[in-house]
KOLKOLFI-965388 format. One line per field, with one value per residue (C-alpha): x, y, z; residue in one letter. Coordinates in Angstrom, 3 decimals, always signed. Example, Ala and Ser with C-alpha at 12.3 -4.5 7.8 and 13.67 -1.06 7.14 Angstrom:
residues 2
east <- c(+12.300 +13.670) $
north <- c(-4.500 -1.060) $
up <- c(+7.800 +7.140) $
r <- c(A S) $
This chain:
residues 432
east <- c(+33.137 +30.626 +27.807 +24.476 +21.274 +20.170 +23.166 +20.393 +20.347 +24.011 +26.270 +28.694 +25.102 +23.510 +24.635 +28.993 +29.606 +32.742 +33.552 +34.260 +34.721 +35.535 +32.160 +31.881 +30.468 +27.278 +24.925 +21.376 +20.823 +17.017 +17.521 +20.678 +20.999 +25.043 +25.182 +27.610 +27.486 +29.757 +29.678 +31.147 +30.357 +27.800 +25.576 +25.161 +25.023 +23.723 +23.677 +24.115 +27.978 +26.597 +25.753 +27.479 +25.206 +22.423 +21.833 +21.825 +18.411 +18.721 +16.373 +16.774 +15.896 +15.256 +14.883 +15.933 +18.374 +19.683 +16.339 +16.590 +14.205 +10.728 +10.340 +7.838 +9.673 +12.636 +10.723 +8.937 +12.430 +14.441 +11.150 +10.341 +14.202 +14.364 +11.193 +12.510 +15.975 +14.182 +11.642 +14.851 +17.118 +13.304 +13.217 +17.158 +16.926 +14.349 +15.394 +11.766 +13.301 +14.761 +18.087 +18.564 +19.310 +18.519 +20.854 +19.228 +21.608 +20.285 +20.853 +19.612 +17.039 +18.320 +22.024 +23.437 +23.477 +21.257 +17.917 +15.714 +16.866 +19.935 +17.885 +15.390 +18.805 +20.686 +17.414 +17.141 +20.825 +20.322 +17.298 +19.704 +22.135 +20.517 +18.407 +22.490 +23.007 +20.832 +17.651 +14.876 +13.180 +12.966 +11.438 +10.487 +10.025 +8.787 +6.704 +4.651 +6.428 +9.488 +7.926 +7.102 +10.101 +11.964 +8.386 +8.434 +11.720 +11.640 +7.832 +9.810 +11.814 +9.419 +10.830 +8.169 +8.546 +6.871 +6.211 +4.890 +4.014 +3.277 -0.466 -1.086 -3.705 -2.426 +0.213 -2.312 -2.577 -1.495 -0.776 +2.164 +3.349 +2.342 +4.571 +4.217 +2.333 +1.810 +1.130 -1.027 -4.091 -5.172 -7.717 -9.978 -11.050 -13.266 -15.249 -15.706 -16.080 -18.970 -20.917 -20.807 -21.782 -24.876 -26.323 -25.950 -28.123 -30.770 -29.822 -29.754 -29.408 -26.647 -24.869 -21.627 -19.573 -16.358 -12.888 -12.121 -8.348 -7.128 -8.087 -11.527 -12.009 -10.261 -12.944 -15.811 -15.182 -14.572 -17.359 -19.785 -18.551 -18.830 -21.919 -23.416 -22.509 -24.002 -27.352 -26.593 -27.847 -25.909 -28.691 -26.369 -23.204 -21.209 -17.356 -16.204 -13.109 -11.961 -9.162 -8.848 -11.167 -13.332 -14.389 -18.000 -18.676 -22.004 -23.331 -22.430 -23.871 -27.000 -26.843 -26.896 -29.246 -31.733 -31.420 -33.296 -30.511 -30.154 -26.915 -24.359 -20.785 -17.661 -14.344 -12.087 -9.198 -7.021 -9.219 -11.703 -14.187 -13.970 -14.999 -17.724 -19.346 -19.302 -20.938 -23.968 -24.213 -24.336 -26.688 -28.837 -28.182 -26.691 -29.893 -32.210 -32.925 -29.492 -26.209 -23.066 -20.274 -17.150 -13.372 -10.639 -11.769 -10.618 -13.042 -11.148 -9.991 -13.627 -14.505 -12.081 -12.942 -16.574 -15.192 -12.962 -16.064 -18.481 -15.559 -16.160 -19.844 -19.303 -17.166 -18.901 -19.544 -15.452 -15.569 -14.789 -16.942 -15.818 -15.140 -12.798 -10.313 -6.507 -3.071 -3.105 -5.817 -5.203 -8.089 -7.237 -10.576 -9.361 -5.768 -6.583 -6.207 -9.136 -7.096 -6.264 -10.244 -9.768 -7.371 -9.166 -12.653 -14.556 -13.313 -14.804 -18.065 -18.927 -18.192 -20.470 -23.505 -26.999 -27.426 -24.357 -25.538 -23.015 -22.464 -23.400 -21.046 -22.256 -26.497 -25.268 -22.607 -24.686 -25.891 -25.904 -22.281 -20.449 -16.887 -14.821 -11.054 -8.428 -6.022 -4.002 -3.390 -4.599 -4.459 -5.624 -4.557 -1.663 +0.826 +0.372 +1.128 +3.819 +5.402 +5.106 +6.231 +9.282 +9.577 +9.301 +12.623 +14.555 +17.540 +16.918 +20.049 +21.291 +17.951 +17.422 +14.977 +13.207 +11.910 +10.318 +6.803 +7.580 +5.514 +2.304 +2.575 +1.331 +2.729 +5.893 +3.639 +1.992 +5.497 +6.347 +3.501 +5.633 +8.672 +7.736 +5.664 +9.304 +9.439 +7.407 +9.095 +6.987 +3.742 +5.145 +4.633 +1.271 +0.515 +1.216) $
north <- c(+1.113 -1.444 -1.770 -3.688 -2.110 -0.624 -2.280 -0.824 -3.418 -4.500 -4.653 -1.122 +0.994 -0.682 -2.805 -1.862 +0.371 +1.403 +4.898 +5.349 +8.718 +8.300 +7.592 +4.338 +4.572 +2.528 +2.225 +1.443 +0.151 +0.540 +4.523 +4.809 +6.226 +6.370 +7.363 +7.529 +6.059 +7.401 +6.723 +9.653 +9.241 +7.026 +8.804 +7.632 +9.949 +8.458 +11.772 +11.448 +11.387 +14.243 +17.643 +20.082 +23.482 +21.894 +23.108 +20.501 +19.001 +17.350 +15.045 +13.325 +9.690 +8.276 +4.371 +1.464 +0.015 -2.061 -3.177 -7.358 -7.949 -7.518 -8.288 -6.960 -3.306 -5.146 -5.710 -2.426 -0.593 -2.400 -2.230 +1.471 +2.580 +0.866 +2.723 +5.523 +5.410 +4.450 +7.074 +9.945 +8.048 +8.601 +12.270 +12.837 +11.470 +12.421 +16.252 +16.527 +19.427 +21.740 +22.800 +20.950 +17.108 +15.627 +13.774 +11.055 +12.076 +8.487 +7.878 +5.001 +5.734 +2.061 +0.972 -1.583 -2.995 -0.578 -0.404 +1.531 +5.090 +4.717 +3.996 +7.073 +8.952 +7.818 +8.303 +11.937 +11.975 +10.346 +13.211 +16.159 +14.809 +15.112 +18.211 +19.873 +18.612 +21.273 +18.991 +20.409 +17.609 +14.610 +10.399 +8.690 +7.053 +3.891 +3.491 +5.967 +6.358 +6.932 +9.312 +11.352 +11.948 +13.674 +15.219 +17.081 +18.576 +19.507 +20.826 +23.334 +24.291 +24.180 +21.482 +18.622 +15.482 +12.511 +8.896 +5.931 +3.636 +6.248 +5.436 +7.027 +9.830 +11.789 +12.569 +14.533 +17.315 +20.306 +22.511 +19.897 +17.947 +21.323 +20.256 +16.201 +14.660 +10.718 +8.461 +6.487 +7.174 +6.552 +4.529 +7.128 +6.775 +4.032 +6.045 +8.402 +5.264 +3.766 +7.033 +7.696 +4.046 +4.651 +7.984 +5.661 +3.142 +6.255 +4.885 +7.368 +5.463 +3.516 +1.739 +1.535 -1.632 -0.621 -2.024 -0.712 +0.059 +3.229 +2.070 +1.296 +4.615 +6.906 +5.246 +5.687 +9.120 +9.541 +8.748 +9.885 +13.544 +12.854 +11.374 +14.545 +16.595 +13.919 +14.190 +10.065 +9.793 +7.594 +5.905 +3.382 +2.766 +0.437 -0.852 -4.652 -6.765 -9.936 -10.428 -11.479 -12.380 -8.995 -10.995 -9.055 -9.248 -10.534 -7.944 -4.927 -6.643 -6.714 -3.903 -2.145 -4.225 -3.369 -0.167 -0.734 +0.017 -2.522 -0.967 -1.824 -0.375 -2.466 -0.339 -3.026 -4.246 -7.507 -10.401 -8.443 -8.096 -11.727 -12.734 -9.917 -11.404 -14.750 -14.253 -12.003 -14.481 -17.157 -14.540 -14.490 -10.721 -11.759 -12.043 -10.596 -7.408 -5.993 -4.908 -5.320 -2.802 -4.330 -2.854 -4.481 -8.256 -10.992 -13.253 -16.384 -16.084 -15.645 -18.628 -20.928 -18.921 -20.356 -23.375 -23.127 -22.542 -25.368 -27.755 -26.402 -26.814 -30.790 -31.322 -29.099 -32.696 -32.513 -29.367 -28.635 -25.913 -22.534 -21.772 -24.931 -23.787 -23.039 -23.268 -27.053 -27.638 -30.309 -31.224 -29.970 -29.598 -29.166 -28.375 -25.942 -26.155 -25.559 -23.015 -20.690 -19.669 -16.569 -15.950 -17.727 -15.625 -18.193 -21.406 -18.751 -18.295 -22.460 -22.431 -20.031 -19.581 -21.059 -21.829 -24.633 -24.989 -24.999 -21.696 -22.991 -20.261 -20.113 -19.746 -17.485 -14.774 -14.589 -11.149 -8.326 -7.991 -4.852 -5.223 -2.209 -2.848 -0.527 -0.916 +0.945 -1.908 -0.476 -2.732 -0.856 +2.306 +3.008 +4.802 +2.449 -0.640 +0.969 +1.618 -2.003 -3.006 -1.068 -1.870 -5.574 -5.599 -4.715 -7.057 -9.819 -11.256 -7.632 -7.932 -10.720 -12.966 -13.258 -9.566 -10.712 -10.121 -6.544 -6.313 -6.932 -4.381 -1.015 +1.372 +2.014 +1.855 +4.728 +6.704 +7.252 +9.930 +11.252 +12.022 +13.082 +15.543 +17.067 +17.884 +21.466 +22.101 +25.165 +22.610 +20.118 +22.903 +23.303 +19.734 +19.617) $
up <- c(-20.644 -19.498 -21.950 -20.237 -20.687 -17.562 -15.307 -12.220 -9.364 -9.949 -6.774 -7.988 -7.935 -5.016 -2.546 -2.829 +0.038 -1.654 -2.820 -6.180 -6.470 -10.776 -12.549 -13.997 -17.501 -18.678 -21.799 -22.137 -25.542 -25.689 -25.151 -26.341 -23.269 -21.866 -17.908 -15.235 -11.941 -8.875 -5.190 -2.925 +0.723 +0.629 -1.581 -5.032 -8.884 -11.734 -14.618 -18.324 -19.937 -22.550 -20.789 -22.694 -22.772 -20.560 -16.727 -14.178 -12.435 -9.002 -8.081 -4.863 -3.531 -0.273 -0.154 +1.928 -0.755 +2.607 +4.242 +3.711 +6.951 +5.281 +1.516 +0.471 +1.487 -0.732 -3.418 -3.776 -3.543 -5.987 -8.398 -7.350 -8.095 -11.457 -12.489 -11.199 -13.053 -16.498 -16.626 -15.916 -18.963 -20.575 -19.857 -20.188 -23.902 -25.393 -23.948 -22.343 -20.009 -22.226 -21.886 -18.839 -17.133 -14.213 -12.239 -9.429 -6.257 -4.162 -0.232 +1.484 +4.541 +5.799 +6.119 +7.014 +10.636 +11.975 +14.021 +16.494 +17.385 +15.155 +12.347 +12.894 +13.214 +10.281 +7.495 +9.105 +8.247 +4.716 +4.036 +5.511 +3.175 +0.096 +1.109 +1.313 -2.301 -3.725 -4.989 -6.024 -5.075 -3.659 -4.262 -1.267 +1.351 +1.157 +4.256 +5.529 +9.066 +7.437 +4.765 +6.919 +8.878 +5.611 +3.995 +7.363 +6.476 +3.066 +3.488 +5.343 +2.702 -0.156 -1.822 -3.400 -2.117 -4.204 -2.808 -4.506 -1.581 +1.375 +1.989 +5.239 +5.516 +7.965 +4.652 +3.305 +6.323 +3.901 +7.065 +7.815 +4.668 +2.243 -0.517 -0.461 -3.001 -3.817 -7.076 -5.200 -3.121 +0.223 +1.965 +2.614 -1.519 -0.672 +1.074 -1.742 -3.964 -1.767 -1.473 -5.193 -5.741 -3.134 -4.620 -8.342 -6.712 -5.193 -1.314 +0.832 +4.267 +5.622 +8.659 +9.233 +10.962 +11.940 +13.312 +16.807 +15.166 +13.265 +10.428 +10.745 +13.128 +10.657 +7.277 +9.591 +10.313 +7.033 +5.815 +8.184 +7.575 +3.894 +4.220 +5.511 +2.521 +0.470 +1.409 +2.922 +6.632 +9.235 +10.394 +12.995 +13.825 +15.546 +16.315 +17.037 +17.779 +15.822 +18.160 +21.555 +24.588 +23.643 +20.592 +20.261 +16.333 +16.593 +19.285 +17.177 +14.038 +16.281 +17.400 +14.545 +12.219 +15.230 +13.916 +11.173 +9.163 +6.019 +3.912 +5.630 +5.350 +6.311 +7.325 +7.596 +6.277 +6.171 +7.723 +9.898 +6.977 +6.150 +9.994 +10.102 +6.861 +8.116 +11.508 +9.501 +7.145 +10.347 +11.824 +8.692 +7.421 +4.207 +2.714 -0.296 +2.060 +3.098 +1.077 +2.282 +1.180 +1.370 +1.079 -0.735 +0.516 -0.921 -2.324 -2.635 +1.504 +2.227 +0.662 +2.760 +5.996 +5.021 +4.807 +8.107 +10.310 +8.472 +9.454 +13.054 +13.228 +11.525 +14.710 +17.027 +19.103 +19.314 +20.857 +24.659 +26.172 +25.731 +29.572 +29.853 +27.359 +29.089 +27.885 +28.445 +26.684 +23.631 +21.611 +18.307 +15.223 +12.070 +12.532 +15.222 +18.474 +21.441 +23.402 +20.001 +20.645 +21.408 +18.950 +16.120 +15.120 +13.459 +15.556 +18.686 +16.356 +15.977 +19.512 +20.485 +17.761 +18.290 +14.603 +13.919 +10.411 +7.599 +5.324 +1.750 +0.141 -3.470 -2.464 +0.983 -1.395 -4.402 -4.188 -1.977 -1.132 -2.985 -3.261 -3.605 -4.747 -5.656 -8.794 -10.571 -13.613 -16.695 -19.784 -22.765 -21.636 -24.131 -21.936 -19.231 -21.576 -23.689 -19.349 -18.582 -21.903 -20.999 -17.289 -18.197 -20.719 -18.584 -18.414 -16.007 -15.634 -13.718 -10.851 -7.777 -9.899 -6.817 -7.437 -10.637 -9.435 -9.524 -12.282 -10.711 -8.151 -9.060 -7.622 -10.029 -13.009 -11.531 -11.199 -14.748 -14.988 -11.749 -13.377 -16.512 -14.968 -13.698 -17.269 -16.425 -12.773 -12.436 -12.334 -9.494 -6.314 -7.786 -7.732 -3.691) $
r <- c(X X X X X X X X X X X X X X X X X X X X X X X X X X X X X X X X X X X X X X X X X X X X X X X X X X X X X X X X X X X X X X X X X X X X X X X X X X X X X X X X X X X X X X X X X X X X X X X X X X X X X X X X X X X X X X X X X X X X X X X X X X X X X X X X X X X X X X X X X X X X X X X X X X X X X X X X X X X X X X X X X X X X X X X X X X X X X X X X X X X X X X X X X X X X X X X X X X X X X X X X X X X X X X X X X X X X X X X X X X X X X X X X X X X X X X X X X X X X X X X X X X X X X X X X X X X X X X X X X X X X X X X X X X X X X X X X X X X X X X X X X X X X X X X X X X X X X X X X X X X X X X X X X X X X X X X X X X X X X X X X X X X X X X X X X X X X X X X X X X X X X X X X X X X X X X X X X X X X X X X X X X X X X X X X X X X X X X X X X X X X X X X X X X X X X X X X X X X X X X X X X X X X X X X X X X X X X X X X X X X X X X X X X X X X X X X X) $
């Protein structure tokens, strides 16, 4: 018998493609907690040693244990299955399904070796798999895309499906994905965040600046339709591009500032709302009689994109015209070279504005701008420390160190209120 704490994230469990067929015995000392861990076929069963006179659980999950390409998809797996694992030893223990166990039946939505068409083909496989095992419900995907290839299937069959990183709205369609539910919301909250934030403040007129992408179409219809309900009118709208030779920022900011529209909401993510801010506040709309409503932006990037374009506008002198720039152009300002215009936002802006003066960022941000940010991280709250507290003991010498930032993402903290809630199974279809 091995006896490590939580011996999750070591090579028999997740990475040895090796049957084993006999369960290898391990303890957790922190829940006195003994498991077994088998391997039959590729699919992996982690249930307690002690069972006698309880019924059996099975709870499925779906992750890329053997997606190494992108690692951020690494990290949230090997973080998400560790929370996952710990909460069941949680619920096994301390008996919080009466009478019964569950047993984690895993298969990986990404082997080895695989891509395109074969890897569409193989997770359907993996999710056919453990739908055949007899769960009664199943954990994952991790992205969206992917989610929504199994959540289709067991919809079907009336069997919940949970993810903890599956953001995309079209996840919440109940007349496709009727029994898939999420710990962690959408993007379509900060509409609902900005509105309630509005009728606080008594505004009841707004404009809304939008990304010419999915994202920024999907938040603007949004929040146009809640809008209505609201009792907010949608006094202007207008879309732009931060990319490319349709650059056209500053036209749709006045566009719709002609309007006469002076709360102004930004659906954009990434670094679109950084350029948008810094061509109004070039334009002189980031002033004393407009608010900006901002989503998820990060504060520290928009200060050095202010500080990008004032090093433009100090060598503006250095600066070919815009209509001479080619692929063999060479003069480079600031690290950046001419040609990248198009490419480059606020290099195109210095080139292009008829008021080169520097962005002093500290008198220019001081007021006006609303920044909406979603979190999950919830010192204070007791059940949310004593989970991290828990999470964060976990014995580091059996994870990839490099994973150790784990602990300031939040969707796993968010999945311990998941699987306890397995502990009433006649709640979870209700919950979809």
């Amino acid at each position: 018998m091995s006896r490590f704490p939580y011996a999750f994230g070591n090579h028999t469990i997740d990475n040895d493609d090796k049957d084993t067929f006999a369960s290898n015995v391990y303890f957790d000392a922190a829940n006195n907690y003994t498991f077994g861990v088998a391997r039959k076929n590729g699919t992996t069963y982690i249930s307690p040693v002690n069972t006698v006179g309880r019924t059996e659980l099975k709870i499925g999950v779906l992750l890329p244990f053997h997606q190494h390409d992108n690692e951020l998809t690494k990290m949230i797996t090997l973080s998400g299955i560790s929370a996952i694992r710990m909460a069941v030893a949680e619920i096994n223990t301390k008996n919080l399904i009466p009478g019964a166990y569950i047993t984690l039946i895993e298969q990986d939505s990404f082997p080895k070796e695989l891509q395109g068409q074969s890897a569409i083909s193989q997770a359907i496989f993996s999710a056919v798999s453990l739908i055949h095992e007899g769960i009664i419900a199943m954990i994952g995907d991790i992205t969206s895309s992917w989610t929504s290839l199994s959540a289709l299937m067991t919809g079907t069959l009336q069997i919940p499906q949970c993810s903890f990183s599956a953001v995309a709205t079209s996840l919440s369609d109940k007349s496709q994905y009727a029994y898939f539910f999420r710990t962690i919301q959408t993007d379509l909250l900060f509409s609902d965040a900005a509105l309630d934030f509005m009728l606080n403040q008594g505004w009841v007129n707004m404009g809304i600046l939008y990304t010419e992408d999915d994202f920024g179409r999907q938040l603007a219809q949004d929040i146009m339709m809640k809008a209505r309900s609201s009792g907010v009118t949608i006094r202007g709208y207008q879309s732009f591009n931060t990319q490319g030779p349709h650059l056209d920022v500053r036209s749709a900011l006045d566009a719709l500032m002609m309007s006469g529209v002076r709360i102004v909401y930004v659906a954009a993510d990434n670094d679109a709302p950084l350029t948008a801010m810094i061509v109004a506040a070039n334009a002189g709309y980031v002033n004393n009689d407009n608010v900006w409503l901002t989503i998820d932006m990060d504060v520290d990037a928009l200060y050095h994109q202010v500080q990008r374009f004032n090093g433009y506008v100090h060598n503006i002198t250095a600066l070919p015209p815009l209509a001479t720039f080619n692929s063999s152009s060479v003069a480079t300002i600031n690290g950046t070279s001419s040609s990248n215009a198009t490419d480059n936002p606020i290099l195109r802006l210095a080139q292009t504005t008829q008021n080169p003066t520097p962005i002093d960022f500290n008198t220019t941000f001081a007021g006006g701008i609303f920044n909406f940010i979603d979190t999950v991280k919830l010192p204070g709250y007791a059940p949310y420390d004593e989970f991290m507290q828990k999470w964060g003991a976990l014995d580091p010498r059996l994870y990839d160190q490099k994973h150790e930032k784990r602990l300031s993402k939040p969707h796993d903290a968010q999945f311990l209120h998941f699987s306890i809630s397995f502990s009433d199974m006649h709640t979870v279809a209700s919950m979809t």
